[in-house]
N, C-alpha and C positions, 0 to 999 in steps of 0.2 A: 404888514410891514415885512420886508425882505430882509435878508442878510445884509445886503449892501445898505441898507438905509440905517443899521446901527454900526457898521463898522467903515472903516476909511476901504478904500480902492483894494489897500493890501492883505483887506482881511483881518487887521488889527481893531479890537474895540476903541471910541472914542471917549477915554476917560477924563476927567478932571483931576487938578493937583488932588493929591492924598489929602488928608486920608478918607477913604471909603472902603467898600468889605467886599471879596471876593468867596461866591461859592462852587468849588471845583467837585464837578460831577465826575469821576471815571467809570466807567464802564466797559463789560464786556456782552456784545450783543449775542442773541439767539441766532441761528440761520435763517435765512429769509425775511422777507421786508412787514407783510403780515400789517402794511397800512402805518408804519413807523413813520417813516419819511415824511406822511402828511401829519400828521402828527408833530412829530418835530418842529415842523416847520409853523403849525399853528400855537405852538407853544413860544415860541422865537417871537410872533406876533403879538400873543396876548402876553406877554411878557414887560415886550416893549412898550404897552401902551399901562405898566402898573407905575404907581408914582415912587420914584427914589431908584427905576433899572437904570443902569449908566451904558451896559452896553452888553454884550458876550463875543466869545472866540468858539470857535469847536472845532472839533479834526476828529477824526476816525482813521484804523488801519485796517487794510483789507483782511487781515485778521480777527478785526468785531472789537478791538481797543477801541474805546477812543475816549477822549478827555474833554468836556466843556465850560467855561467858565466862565460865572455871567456877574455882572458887576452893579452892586449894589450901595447908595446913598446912608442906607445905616442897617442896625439887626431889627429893625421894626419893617423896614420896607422887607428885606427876605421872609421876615415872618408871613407878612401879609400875604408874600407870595409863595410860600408853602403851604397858607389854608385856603386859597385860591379854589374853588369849586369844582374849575374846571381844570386844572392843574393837577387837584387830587385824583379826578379821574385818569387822566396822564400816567398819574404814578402807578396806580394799582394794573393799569394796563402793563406796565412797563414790568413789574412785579412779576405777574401773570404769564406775559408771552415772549417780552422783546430785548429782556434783559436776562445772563447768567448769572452773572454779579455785579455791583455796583459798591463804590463807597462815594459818602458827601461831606467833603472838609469846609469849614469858613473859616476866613482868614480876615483878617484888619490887613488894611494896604497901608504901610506911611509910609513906605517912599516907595518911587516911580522913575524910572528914565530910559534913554536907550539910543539909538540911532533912528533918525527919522529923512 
C-alpha cells in the first residue's frame, strides 16, 4: 500500500468523526539513508493492513526533523501495533542506525475539523 492509498490527494490522512487516538512520532534522523526509506515505506504498508489504522501524515526537514502521525481506532489497536514482530524489528533498527533521537506521544482525538 502506498502513501496515496491512505491519505487523500493532498497528503492529508483519511480519518473518521472523533473520537480515535493519534500516535506522533518525532524524530531526528542519522545521516544517510542506510536502507530507511525502504523501510519506512514497508512499515506505511504493513501498518495499513493492521485492524483499527485509520490513516498517517509525515513530513521530514532536510535538516533530519520530521514528525509522523498515524491514526488509530482505539489503544488496543496501537498496542497491537507496537508488539507487531516485524515492526519491533523496525524499532530497534531505528534505535541502532537511523534515528538521533526520537519521542512517541498518544493523544485521544475528540474533535476534528478544518478547511477541505
Amino acid at each position: 500500500m502506498s502513501r496515496t492509498e491512505v491519505c487523500d490527494p493532498s497528503g492529508f490522512a483519511r480519518t473518521p468523526e472523533p473520537p480515535y487516538y493519534a500516535v506522533i512520532f518525532s524524530s531526528r534522523r542519522t545521516e544517510g539513508d542506510h536502507g530507511y526509506a525502504q523501510m519506512a515505506e514497508r512499515m506505511l504498508t504493513l501498518a495499513a493492513g493492521q485492524p483499527g489504522f485509520l490513516g498517517a501524515e509525515s513530513v521530514r526537514g532536510a535538516d533530519g526533523f520530521g514528525i509522523t502521525v498515524s491514526y488509530w481506532s482505539s489503544p488496543e489497536a496501537i498496542g497491537a501495533w507496537k508488539a507487531n514482530v516485524e515492526h519491533l524489528a523496525a524499532q530497534e533498527m531505528g534505535r541502532r542506525q537511523w534515528y538521533e533521537r526520537y519521542e512517541i506521544r498518544v493523544a485521544k482525538v475528540e474533535r476534528a475539523y478544518g478547511k477541505r
